[in-house]
C-alpha positions as CSV (number, residue, x, y, z in Angstrom):
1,X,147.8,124.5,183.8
2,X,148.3,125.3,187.7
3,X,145.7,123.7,189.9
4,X,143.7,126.5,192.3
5,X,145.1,127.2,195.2
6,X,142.3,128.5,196.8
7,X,139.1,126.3,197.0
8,X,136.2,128.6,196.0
9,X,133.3,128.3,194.5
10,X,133.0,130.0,191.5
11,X,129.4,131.7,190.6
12,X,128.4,132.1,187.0
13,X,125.3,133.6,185.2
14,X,124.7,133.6,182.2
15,X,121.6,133.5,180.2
16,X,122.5,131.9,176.8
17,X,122.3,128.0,178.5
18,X,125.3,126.8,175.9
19,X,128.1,129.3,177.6
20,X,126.8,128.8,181.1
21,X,126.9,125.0,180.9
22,X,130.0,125.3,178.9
23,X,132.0,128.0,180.9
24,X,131.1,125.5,184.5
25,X,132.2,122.7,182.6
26,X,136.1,124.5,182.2
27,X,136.2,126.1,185.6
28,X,135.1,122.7,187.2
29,X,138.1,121.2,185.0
30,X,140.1,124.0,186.8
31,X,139.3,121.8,190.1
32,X,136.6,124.4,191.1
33,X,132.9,124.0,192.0
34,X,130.6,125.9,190.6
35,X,127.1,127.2,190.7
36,X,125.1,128.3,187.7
37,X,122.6,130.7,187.3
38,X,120.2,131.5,183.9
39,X,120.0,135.2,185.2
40,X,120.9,137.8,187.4
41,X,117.9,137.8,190.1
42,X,118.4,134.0,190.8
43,X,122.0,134.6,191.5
44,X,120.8,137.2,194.2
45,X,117.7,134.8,195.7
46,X,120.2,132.1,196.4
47,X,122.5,132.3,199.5
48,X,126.1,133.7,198.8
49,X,128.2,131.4,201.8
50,X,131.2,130.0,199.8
51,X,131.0,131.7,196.8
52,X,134.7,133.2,196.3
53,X,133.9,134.8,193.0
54,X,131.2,136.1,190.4
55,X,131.6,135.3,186.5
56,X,128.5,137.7,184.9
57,X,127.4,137.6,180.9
58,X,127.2,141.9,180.8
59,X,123.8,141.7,178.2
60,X,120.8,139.7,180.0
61,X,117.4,140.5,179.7
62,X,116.5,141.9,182.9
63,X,119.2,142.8,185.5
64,X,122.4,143.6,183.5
65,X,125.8,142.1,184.5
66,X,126.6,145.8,185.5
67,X,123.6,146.2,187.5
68,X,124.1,142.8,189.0
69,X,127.8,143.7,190.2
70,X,126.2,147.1,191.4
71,X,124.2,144.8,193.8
72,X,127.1,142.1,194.8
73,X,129.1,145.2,195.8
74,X,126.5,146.7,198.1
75,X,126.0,142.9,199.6
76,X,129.5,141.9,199.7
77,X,132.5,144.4,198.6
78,X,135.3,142.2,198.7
79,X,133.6,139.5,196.6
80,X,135.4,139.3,192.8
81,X,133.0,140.0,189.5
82,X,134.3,138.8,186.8
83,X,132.1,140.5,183.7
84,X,132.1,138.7,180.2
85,X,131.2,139.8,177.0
86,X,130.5,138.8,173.5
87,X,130.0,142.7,172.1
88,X,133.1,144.3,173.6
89,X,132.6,148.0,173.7
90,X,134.9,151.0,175.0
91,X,132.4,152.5,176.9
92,X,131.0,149.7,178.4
93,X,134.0,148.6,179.5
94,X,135.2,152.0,181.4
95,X,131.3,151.7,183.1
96,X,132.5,148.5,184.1
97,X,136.0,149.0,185.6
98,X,134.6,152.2,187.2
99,X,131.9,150.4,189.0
100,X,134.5,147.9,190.3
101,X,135.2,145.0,188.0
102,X,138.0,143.4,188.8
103,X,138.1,142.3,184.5
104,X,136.7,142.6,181.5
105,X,136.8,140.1,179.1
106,X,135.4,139.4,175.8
107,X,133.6,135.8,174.7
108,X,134.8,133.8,173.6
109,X,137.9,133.9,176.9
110,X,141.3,132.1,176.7
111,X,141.1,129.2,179.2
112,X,144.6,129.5,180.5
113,X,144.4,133.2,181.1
114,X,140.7,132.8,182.7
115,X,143.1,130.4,184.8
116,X,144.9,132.7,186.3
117,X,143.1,135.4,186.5
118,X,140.8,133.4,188.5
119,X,143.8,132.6,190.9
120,X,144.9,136.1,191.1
121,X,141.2,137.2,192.4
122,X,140.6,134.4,194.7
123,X,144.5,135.3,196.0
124,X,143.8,138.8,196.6
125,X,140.5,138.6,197.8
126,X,141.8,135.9,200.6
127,X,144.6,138.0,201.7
128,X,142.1,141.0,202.2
């Protein structure tokens, strides 16, 4: 695996404790820092300085992953979400790219291609 080449902080929220502890624990491997976050509305209270990209579970009680993208992009546009998934769905997924996901991906996610995908977001959204 290729070490990031961006230092970022990597956001996740999740509210099933397991994936959010467990999905920090590999991106931290990845040589990034994380901060985690048991739903959407804490995500949004705390204060956004370094955080390079959003990882979001899609089903929450509450705010939704979608909704909670909704709100990153009308804070911060050029910000990355991420959206994850354990019930894939076709039309969930075109909601998703349409409201400006930069991927979709279904639990449980390959390590090496969460890697790079990663990589290419943090990439793009520096050189923007």
């Amino acid at each position: 695996m290729l070490r990031p080449t961006v230092s970022a902080t990597i956001a996740i929220v999740d509210d099933d404790p397991i994936v959010r502890n467990s999905l920090g624990s590999l991106i931290r491997s990845f040589g990034y820092r994380t901060s985690l976050f048991a739903c959407a509305e804490d995500f949004l209270d705390a204060p956004a300085e370094g955080v390079g990209c959003l990882i979001s579970d899609v089903t929450m009680p509450g705010m939704s992953g979608i909704d909670l993208q909704a709100a990153v992009k009308a804070r911060r546009p050029e910000m990355p979400v991420l959206l994850l998934t354990a019930f894939p769905d076709p039309r969930l997924r075109e909601r998703a790219m349409a409201s400006g996901a930069h991927k979709f991906l279904e639990k449980p996610v390959d390590p090496d291609d969460l890697l790079a995908i990663l990589q290419r977001v943090l990439k793009d959204s520096a050189q923007a």
